[in-house]
PDBQT receptor file of N, H, CA, C and O in Angstrom, charges set to zero:
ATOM      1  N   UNK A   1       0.846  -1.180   0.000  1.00  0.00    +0.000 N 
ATOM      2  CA  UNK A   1       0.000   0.000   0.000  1.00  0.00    +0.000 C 
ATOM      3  C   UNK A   1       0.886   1.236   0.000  1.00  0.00    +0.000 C 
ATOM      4  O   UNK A   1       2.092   1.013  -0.111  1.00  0.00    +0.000 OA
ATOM      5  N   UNK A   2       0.463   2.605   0.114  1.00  0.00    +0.000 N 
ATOM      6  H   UNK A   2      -0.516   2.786   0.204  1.00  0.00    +0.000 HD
ATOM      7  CA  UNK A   2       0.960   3.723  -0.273  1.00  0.00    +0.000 C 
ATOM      8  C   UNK A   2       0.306   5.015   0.196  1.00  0.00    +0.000 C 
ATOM      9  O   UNK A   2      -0.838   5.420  -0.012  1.00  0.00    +0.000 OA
ATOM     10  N   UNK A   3       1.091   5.444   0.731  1.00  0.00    +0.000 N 
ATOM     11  H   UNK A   3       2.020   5.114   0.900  1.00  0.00    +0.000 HD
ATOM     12  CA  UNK A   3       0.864   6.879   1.793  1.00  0.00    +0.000 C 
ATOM     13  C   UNK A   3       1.617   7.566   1.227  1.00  0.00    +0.000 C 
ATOM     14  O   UNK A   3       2.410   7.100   0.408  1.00  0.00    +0.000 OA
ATOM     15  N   UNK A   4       1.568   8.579   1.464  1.00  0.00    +0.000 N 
ATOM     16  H   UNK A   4       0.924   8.958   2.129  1.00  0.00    +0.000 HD
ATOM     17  CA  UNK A   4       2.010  10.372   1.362  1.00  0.00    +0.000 C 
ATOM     18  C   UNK A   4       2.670  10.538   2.624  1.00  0.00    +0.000 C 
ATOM     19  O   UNK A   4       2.197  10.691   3.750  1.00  0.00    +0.000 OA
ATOM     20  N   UNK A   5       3.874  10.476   2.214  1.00  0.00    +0.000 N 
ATOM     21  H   UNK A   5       4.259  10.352   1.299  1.00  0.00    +0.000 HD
ATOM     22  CA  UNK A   5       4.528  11.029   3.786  1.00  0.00    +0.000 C 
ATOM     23  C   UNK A   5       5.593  12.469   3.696  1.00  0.00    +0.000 C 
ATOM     24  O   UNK A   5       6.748  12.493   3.270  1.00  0.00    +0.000 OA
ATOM     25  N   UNK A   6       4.927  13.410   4.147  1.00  0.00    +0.000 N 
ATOM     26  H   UNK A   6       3.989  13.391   4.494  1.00  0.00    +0.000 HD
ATOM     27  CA  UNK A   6       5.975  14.335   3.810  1.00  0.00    +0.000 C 
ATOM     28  C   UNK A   6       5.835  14.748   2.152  1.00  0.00    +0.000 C 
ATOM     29  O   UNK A   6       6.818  15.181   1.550  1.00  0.00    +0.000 OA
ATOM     30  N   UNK A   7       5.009  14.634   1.733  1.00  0.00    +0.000 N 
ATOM     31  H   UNK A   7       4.211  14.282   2.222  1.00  0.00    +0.000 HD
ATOM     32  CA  UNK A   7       4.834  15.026   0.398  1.00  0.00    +0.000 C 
ATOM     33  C   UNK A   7       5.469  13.817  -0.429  1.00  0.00    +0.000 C 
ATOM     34  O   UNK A   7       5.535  13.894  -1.655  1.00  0.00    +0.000 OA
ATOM     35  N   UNK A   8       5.866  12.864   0.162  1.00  0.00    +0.000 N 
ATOM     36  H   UNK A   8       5.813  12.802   1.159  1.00  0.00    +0.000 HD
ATOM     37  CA  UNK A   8       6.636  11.961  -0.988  1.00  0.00    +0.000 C 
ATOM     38  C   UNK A   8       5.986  10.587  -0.285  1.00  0.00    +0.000 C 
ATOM     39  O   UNK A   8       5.867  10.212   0.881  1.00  0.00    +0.000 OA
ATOM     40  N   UNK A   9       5.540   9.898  -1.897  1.00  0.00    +0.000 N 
ATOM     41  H   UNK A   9       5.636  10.203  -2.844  1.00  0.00    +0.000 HD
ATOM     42  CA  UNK A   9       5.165   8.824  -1.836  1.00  0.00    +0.000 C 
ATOM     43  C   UNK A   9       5.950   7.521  -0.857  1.00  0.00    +0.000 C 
ATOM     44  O   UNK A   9       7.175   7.444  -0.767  1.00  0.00    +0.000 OA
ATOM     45  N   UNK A  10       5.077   6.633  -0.227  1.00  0.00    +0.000 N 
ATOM     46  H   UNK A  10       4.082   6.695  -0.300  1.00  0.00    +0.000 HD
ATOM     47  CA  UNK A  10       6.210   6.053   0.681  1.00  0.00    +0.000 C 
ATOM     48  C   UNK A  10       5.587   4.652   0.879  1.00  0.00    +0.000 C 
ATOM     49  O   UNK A  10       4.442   4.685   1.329  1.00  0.00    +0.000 OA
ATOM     50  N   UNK A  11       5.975   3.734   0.697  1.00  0.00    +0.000 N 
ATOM     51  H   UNK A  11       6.906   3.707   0.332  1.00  0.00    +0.000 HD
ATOM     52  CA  UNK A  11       4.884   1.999   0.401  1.00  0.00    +0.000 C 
ATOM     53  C   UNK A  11       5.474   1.286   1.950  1.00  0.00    +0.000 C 
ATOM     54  O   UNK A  11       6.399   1.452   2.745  1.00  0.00    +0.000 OA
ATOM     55  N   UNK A  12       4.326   0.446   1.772  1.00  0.00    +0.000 N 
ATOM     56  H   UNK A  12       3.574   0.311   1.127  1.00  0.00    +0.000 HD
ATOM     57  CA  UNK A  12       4.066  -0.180   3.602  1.00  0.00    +0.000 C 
ATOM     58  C   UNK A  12       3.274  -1.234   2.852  1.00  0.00    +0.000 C 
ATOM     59  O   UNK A  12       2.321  -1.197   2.073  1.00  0.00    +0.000 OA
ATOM     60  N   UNK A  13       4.286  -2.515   3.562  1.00  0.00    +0.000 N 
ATOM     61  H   UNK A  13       5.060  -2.545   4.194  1.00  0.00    +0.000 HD
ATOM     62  CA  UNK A  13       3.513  -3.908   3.117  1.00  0.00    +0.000 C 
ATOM     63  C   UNK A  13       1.882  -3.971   3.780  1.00  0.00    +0.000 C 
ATOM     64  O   UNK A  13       1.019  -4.675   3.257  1.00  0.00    +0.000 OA
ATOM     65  N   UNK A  14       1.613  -3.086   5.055  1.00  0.00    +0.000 N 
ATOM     66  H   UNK A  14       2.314  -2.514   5.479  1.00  0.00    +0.000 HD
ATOM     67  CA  UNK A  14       0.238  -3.170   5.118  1.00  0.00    +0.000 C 
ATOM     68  C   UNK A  14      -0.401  -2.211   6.355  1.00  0.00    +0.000 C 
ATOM     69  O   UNK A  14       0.289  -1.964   7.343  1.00  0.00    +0.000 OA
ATOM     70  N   UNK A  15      -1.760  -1.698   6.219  1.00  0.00    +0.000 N 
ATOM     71  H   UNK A  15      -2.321  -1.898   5.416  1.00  0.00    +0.000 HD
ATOM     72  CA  UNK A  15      -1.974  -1.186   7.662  1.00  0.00    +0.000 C 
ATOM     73  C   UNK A  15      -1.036  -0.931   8.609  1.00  0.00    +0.000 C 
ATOM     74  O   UNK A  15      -0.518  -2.023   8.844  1.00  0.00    +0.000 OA
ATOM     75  N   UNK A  16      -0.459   0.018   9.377  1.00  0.00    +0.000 N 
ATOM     76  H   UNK A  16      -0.880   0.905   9.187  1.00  0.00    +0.000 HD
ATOM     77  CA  UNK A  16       0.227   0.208  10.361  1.00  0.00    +0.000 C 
ATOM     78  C   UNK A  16       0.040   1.260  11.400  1.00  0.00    +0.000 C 
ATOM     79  O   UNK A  16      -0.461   2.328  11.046  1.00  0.00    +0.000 OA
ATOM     80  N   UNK A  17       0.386   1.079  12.642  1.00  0.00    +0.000 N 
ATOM     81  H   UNK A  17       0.793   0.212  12.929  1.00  0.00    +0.000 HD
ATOM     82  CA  UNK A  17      -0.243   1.923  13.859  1.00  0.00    +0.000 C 
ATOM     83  C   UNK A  17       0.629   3.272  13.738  1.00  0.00    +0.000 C 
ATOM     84  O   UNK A  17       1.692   3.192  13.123  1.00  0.00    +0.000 OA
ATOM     85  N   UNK A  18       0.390   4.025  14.074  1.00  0.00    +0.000 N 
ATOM     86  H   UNK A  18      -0.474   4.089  14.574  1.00  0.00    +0.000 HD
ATOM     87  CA  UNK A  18       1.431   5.184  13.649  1.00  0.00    +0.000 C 
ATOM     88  C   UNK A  18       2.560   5.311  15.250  1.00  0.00    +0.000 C 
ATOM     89  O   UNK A  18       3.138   6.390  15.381  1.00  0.00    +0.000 OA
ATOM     90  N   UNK A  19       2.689   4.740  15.830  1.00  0.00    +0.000 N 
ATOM     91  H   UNK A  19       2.219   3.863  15.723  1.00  0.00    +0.000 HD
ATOM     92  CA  UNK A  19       4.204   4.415  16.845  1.00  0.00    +0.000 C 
ATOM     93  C   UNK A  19       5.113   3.323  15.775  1.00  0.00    +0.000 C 
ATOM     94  O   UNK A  19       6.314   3.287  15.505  1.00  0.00    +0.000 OA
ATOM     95  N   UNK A  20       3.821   2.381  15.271  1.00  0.00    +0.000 N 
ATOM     96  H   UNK A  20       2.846   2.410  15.490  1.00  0.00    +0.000 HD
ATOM     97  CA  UNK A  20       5.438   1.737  14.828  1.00  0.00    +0.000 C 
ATOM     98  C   UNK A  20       5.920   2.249  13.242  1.00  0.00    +0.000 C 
ATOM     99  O   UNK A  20       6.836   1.779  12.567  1.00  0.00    +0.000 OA
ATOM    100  N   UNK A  21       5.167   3.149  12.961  1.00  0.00    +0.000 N 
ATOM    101  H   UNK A  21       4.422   3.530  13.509  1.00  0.00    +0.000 HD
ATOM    102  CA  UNK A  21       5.296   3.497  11.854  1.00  0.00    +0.000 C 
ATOM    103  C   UNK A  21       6.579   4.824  12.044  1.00  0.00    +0.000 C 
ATOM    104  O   UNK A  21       7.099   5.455  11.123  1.00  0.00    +0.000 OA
ATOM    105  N   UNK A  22       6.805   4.945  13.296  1.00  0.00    +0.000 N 
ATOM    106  H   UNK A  22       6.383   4.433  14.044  1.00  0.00    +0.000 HD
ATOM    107  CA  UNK A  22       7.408   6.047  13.825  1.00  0.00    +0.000 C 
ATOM    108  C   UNK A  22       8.876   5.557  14.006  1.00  0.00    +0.000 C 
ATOM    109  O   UNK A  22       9.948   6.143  13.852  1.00  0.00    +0.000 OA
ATOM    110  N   UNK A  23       8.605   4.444  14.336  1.00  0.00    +0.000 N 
ATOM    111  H   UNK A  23       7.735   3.968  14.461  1.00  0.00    +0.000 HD
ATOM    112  CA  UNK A  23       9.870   3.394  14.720  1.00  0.00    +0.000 C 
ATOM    113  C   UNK A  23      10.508   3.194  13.636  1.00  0.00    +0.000 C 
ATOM    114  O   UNK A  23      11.684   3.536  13.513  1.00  0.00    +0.000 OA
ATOM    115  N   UNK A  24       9.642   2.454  12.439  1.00  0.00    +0.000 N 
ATOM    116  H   UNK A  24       8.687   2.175  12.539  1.00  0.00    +0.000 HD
ATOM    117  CA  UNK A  24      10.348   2.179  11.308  1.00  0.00    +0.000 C 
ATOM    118  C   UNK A  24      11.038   3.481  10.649  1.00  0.00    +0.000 C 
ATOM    119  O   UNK A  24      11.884   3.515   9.755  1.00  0.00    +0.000 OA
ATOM    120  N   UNK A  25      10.492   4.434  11.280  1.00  0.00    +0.000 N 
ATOM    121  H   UNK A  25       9.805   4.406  12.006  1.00  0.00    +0.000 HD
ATOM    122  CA  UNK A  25      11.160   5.585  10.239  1.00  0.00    +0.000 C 
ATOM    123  C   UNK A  25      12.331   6.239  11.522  1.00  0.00    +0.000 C 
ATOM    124  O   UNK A  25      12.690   7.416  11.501  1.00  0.00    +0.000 OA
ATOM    125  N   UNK A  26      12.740   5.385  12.432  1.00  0.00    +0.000 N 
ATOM    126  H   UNK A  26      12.449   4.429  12.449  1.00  0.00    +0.000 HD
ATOM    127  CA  UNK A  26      13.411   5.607  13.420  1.00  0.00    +0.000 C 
ATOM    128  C   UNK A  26      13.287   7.441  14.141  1.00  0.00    +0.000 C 
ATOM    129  O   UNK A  26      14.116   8.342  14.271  1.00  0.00    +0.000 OA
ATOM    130  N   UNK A  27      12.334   7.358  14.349  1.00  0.00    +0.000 N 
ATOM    131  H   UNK A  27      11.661   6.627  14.243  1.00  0.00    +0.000 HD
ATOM    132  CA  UNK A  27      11.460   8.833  14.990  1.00  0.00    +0.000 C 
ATOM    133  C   UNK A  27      10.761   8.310  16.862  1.00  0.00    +0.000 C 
ATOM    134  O   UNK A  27      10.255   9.096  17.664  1.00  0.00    +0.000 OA
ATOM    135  N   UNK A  28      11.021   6.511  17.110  1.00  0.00    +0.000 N 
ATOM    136  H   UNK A  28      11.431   5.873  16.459  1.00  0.00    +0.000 HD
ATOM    137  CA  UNK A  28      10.367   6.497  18.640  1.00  0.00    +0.000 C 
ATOM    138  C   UNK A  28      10.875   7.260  19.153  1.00  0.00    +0.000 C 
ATOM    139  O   UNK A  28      12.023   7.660  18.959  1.00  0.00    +0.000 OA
ATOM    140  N   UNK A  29       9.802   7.752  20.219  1.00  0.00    +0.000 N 
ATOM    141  H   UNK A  29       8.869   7.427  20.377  1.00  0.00    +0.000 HD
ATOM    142  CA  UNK A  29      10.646   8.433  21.423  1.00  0.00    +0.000 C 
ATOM    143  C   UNK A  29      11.262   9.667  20.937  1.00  0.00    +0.000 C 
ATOM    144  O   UNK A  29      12.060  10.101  21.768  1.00  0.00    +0.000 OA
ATOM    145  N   UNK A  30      11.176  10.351  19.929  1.00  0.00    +0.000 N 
ATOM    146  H   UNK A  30      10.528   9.998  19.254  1.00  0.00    +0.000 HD
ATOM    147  CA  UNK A  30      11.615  11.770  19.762  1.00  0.00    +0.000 C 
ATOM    148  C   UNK A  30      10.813  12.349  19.298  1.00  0.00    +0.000 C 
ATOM    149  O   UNK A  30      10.121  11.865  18.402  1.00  0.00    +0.000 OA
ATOM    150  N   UNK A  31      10.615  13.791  19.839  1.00  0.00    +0.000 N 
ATOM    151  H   UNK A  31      11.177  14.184  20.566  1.00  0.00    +0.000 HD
ATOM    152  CA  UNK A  31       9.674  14.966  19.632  1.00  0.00    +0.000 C 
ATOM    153  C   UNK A  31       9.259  15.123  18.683  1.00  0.00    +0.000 C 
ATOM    154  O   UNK A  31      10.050  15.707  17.942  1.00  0.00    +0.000 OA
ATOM    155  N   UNK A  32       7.847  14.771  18.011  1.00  0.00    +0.000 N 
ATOM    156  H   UNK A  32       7.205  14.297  18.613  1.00  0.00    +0.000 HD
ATOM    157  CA  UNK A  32       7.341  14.885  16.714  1.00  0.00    +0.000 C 
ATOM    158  C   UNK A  32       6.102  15.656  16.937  1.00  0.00    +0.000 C 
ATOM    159  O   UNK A  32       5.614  15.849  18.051  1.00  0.00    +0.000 OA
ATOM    160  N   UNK A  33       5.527  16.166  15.613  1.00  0.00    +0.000 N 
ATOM    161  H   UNK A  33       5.923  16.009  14.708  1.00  0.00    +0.000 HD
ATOM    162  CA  UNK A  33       4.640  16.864  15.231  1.00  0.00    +0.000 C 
ATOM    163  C   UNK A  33       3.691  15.696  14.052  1.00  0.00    +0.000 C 
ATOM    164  O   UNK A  33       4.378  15.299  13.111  1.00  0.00    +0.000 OA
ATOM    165  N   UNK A  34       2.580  15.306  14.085  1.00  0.00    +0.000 N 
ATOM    166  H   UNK A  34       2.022  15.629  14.849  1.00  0.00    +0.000 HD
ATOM    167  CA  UNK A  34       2.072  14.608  13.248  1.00  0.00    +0.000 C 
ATOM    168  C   UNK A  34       0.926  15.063  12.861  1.00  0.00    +0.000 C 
ATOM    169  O   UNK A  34       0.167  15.561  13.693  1.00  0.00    +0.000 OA
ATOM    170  N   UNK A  35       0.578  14.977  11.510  1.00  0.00    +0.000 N 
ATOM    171  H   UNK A  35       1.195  14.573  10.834  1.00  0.00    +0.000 HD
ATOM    172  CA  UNK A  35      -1.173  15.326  11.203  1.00  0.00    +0.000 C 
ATOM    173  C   UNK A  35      -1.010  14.313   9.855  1.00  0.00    +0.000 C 
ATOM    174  O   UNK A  35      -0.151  14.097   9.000  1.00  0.00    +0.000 OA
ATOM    175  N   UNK A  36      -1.943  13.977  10.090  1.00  0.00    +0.000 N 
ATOM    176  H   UNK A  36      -2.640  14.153  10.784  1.00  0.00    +0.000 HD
ATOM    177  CA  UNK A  36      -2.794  12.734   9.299  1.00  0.00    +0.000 C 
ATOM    178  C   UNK A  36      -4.216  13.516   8.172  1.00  0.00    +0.000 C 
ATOM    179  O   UNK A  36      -5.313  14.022   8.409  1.00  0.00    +0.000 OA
ATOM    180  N   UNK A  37      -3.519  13.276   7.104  1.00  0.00    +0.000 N 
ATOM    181  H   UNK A  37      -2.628  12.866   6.912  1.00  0.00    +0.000 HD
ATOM    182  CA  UNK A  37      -5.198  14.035   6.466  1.00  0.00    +0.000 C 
ATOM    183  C   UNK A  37      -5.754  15.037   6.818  1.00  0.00    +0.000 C 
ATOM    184  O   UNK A  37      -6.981  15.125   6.829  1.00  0.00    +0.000 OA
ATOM    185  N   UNK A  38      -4.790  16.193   7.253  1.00  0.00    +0.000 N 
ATOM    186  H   UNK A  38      -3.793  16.122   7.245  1.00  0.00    +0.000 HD
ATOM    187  CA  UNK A  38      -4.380  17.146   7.370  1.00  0.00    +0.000 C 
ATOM    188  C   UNK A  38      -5.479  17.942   8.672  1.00  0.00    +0.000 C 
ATOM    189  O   UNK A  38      -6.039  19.027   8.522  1.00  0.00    +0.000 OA
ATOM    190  N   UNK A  39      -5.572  16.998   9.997  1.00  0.00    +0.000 N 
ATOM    191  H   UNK A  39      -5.117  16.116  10.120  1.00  0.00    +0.000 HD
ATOM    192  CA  UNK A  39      -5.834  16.993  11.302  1.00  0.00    +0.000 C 
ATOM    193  C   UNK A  39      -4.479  16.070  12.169  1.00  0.00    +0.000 C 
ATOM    194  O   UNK A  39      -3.888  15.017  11.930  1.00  0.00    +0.000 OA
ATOM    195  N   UNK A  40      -4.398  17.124  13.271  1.00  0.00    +0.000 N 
ATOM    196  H   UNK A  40      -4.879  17.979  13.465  1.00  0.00    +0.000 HD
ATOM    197  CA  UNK A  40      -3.222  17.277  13.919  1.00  0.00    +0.000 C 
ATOM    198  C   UNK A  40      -3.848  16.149  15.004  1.00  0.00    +0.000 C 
ATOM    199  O   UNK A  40      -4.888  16.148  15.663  1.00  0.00    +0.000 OA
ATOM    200  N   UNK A  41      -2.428  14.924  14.852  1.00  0.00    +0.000 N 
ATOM    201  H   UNK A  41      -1.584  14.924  14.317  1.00  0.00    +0.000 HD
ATOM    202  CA  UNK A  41      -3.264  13.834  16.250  1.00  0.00    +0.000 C 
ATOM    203  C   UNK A  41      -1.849  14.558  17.646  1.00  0.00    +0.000 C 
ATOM    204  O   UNK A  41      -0.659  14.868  17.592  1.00  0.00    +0.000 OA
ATOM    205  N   UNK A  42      -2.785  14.532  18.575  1.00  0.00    +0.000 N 
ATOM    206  H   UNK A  42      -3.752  14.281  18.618  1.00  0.00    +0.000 HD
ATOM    207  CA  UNK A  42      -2.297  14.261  19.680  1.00  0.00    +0.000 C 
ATOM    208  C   UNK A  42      -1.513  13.454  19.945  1.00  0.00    +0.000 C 
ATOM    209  O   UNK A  42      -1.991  12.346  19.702  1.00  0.00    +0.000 OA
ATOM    210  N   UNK A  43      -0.203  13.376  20.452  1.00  0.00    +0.000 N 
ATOM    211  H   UNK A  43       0.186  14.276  20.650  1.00  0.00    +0.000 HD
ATOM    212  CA  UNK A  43       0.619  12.745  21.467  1.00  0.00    +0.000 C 
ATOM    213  C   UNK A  43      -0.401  11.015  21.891  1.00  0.00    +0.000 C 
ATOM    214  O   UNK A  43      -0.412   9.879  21.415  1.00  0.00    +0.000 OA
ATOM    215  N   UNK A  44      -1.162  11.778  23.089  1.00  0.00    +0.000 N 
ATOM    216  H   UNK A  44      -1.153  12.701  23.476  1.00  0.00    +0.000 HD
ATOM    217  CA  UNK A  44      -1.486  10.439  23.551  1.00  0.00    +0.000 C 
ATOM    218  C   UNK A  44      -3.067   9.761  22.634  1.00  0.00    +0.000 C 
ATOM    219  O   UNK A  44      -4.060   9.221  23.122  1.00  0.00    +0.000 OA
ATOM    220  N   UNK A  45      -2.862   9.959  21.730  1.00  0.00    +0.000 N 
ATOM    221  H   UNK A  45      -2.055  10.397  21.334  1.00  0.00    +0.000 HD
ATOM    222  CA  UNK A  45      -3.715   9.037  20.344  1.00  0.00    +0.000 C 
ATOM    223  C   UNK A  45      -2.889   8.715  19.270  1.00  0.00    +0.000 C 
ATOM    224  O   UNK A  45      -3.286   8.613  18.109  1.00  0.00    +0.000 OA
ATOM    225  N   UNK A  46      -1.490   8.519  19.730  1.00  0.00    +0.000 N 
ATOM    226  H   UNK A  46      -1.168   8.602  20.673  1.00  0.00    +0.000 HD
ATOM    227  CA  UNK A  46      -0.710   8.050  18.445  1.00  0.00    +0.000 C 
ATOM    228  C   UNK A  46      -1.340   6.580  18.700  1.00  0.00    +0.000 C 
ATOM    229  O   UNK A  46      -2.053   6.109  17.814  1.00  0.00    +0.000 OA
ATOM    230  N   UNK A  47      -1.126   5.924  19.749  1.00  0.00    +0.000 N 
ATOM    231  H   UNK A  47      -0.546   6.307  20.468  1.00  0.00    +0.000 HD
ATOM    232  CA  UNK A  47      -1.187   4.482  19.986  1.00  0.00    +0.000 C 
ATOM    233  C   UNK A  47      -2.438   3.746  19.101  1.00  0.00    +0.000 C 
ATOM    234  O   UNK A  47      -2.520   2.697  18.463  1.00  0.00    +0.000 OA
ATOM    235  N   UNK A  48      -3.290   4.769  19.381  1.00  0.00    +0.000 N 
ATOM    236  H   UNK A  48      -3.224   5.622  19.900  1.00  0.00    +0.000 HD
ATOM    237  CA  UNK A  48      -5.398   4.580  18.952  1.00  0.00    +0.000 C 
ATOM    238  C   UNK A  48      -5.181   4.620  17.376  1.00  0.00    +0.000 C 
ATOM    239  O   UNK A  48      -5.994   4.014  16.678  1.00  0.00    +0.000 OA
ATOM    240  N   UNK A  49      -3.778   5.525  16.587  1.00  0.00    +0.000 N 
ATOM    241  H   UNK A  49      -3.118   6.017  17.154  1.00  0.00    +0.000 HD
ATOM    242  CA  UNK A  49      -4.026   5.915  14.847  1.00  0.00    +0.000 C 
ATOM    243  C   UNK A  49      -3.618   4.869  13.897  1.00  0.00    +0.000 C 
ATOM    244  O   UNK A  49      -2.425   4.897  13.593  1.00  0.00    +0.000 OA
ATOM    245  N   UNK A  50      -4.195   4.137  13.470  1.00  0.00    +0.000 N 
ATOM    246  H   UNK A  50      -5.164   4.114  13.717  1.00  0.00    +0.000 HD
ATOM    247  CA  UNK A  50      -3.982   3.511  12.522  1.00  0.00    +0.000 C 
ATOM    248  C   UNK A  50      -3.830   3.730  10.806  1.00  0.00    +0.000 C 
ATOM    249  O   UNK A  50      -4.799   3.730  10.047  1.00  0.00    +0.000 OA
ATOM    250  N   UNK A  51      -2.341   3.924  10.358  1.00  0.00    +0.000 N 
ATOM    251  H   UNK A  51      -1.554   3.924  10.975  1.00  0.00    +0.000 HD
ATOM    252  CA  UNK A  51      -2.383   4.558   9.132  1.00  0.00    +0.000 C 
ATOM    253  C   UNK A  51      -2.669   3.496   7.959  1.00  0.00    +0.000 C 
ATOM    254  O   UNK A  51      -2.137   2.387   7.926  1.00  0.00    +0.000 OA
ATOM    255  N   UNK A  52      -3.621   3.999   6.955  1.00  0.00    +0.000 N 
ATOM    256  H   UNK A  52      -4.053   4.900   6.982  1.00  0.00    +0.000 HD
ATOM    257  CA  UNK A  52      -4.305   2.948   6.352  1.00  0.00    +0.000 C 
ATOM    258  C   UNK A  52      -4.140   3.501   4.699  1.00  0.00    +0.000 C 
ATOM    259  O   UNK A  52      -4.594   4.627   4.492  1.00  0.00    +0.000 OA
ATOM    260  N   UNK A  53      -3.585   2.849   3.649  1.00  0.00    +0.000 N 
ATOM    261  H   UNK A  53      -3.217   1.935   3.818  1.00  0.00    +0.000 HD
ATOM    262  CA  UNK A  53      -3.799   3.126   2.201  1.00  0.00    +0.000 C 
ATOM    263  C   UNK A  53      -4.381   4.704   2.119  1.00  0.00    +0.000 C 
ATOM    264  O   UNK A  53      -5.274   5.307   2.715  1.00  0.00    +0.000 OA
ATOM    265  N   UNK A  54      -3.478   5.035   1.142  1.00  0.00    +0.000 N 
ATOM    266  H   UNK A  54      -2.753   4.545   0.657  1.00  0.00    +0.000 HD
ATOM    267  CA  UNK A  54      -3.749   6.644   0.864  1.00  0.00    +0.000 C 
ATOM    268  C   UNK A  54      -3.518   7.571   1.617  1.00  0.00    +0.000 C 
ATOM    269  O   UNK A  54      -3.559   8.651   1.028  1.00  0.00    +0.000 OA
ATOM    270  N   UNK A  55      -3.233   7.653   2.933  1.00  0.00    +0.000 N 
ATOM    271  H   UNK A  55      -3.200   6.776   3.412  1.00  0.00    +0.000 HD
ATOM    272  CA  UNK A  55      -3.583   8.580   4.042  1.00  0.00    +0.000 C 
ATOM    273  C   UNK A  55      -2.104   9.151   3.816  1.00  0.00    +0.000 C 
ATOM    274  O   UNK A  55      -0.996   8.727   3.486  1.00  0.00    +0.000 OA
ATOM    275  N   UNK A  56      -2.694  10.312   4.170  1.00  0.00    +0.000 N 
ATOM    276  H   UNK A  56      -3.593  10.657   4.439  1.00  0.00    +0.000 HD
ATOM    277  CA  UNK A  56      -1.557  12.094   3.853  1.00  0.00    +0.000 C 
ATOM    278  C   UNK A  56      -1.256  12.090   5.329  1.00  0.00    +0.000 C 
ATOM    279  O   UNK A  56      -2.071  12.162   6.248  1.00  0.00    +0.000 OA
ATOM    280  N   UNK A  57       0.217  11.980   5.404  1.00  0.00    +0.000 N 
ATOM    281  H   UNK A  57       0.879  11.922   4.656  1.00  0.00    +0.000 HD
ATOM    282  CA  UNK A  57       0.778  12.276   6.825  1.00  0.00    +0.000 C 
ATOM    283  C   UNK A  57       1.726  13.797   6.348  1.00  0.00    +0.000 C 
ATOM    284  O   UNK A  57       1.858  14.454   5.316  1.00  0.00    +0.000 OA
ATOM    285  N   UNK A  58       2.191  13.854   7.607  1.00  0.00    +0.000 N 
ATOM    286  H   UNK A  58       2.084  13.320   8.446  1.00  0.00    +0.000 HD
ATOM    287  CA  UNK A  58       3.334  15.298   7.789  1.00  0.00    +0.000 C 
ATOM    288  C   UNK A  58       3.603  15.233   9.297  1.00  0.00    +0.000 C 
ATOM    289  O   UNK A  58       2.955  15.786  10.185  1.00  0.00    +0.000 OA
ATOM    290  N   UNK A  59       4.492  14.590   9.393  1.00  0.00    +0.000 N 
ATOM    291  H   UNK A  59       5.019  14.140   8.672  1.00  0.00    +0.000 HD
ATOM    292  CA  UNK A  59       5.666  14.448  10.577  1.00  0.00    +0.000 C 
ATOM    293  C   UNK A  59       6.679  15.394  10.521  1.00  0.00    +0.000 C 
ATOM    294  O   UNK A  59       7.252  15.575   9.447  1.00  0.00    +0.000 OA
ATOM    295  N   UNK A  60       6.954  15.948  11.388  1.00  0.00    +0.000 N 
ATOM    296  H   UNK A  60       6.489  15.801  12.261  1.00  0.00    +0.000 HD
ATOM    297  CA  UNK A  60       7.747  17.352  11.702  1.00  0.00    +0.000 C 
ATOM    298  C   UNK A  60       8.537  16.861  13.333  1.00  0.00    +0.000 C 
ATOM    299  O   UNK A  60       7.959  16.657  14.400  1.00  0.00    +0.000 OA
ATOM    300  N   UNK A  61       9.574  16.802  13.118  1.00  0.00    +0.000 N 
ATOM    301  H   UNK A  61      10.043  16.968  12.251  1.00  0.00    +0.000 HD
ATOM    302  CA  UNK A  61      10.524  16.410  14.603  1.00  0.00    +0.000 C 
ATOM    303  C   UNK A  61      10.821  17.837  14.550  1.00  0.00    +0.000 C 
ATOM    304  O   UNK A  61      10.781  18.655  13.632  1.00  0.00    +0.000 OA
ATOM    305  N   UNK A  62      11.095  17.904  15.643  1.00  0.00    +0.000 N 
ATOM    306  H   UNK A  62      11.128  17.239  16.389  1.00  0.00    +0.000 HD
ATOM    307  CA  UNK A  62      11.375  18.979  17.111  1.00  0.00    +0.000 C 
ATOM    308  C   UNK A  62      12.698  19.072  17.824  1.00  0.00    +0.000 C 
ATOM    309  O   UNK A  62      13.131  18.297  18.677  1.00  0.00    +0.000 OA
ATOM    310  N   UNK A  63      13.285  20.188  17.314  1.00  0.00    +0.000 N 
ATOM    311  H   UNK A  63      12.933  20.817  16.622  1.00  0.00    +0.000 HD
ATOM    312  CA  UNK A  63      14.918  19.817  17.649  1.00  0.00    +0.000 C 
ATOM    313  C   UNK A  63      15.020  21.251  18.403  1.00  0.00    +0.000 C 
ATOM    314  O   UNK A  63      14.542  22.288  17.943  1.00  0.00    +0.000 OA
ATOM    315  N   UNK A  64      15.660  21.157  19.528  1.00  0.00    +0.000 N 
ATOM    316  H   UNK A  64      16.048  20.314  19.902  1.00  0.00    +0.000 HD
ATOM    317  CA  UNK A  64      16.452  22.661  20.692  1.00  0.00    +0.000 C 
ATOM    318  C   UNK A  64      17.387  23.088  19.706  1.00  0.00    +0.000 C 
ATOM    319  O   UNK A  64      17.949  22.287  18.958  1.00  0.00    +0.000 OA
ATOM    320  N   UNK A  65      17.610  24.525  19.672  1.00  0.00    +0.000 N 
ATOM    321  H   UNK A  65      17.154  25.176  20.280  1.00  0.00    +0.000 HD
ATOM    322  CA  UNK A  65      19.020  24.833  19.337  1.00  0.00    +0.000 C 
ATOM    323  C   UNK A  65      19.200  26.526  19.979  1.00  0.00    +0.000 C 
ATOM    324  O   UNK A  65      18.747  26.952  21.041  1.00  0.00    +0.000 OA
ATOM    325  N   UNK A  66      19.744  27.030  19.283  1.00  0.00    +0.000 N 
ATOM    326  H   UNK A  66      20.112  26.684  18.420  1.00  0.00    +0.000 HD
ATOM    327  CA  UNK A  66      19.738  28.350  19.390  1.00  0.00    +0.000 C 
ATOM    328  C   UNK A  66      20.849  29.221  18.266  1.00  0.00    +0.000 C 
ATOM    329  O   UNK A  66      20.913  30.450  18.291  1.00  0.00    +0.000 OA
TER     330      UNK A  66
């Protein structure tokens, strides 16, 4: 199947929860920004999102600097 990630096409042998979809793109556990079909999920409803064929993501990590 095939999602939009970041504006660029991106294939997934199937359905996936968006933590491990976070993992595979090695993003666990670091400060992200996510919207799905262009509604912003919450932090604690990553676990509940299931990304499914077609669906428009935009992941944005979160970096300190100055």
């Amino acid at each position: 199947m095939t999602i939009i990630l970041n504006g660029q096409q991106h294939s997934l042998s199937s359905e996936i929860t968006l933590p491990d979809l976070l993992e595979s793109l090695g993003l666990s556990g670091k400060p992200v920004v996510v919207e799905l079909n262009q509604e912003a999920i919450l932090p604690r409803n990553f676990a509940q999102t299931l990304i499914q064929a077609n669906d428009q993501l935009e992941i944005i990590t979160l970096a300190a600097g100055g």
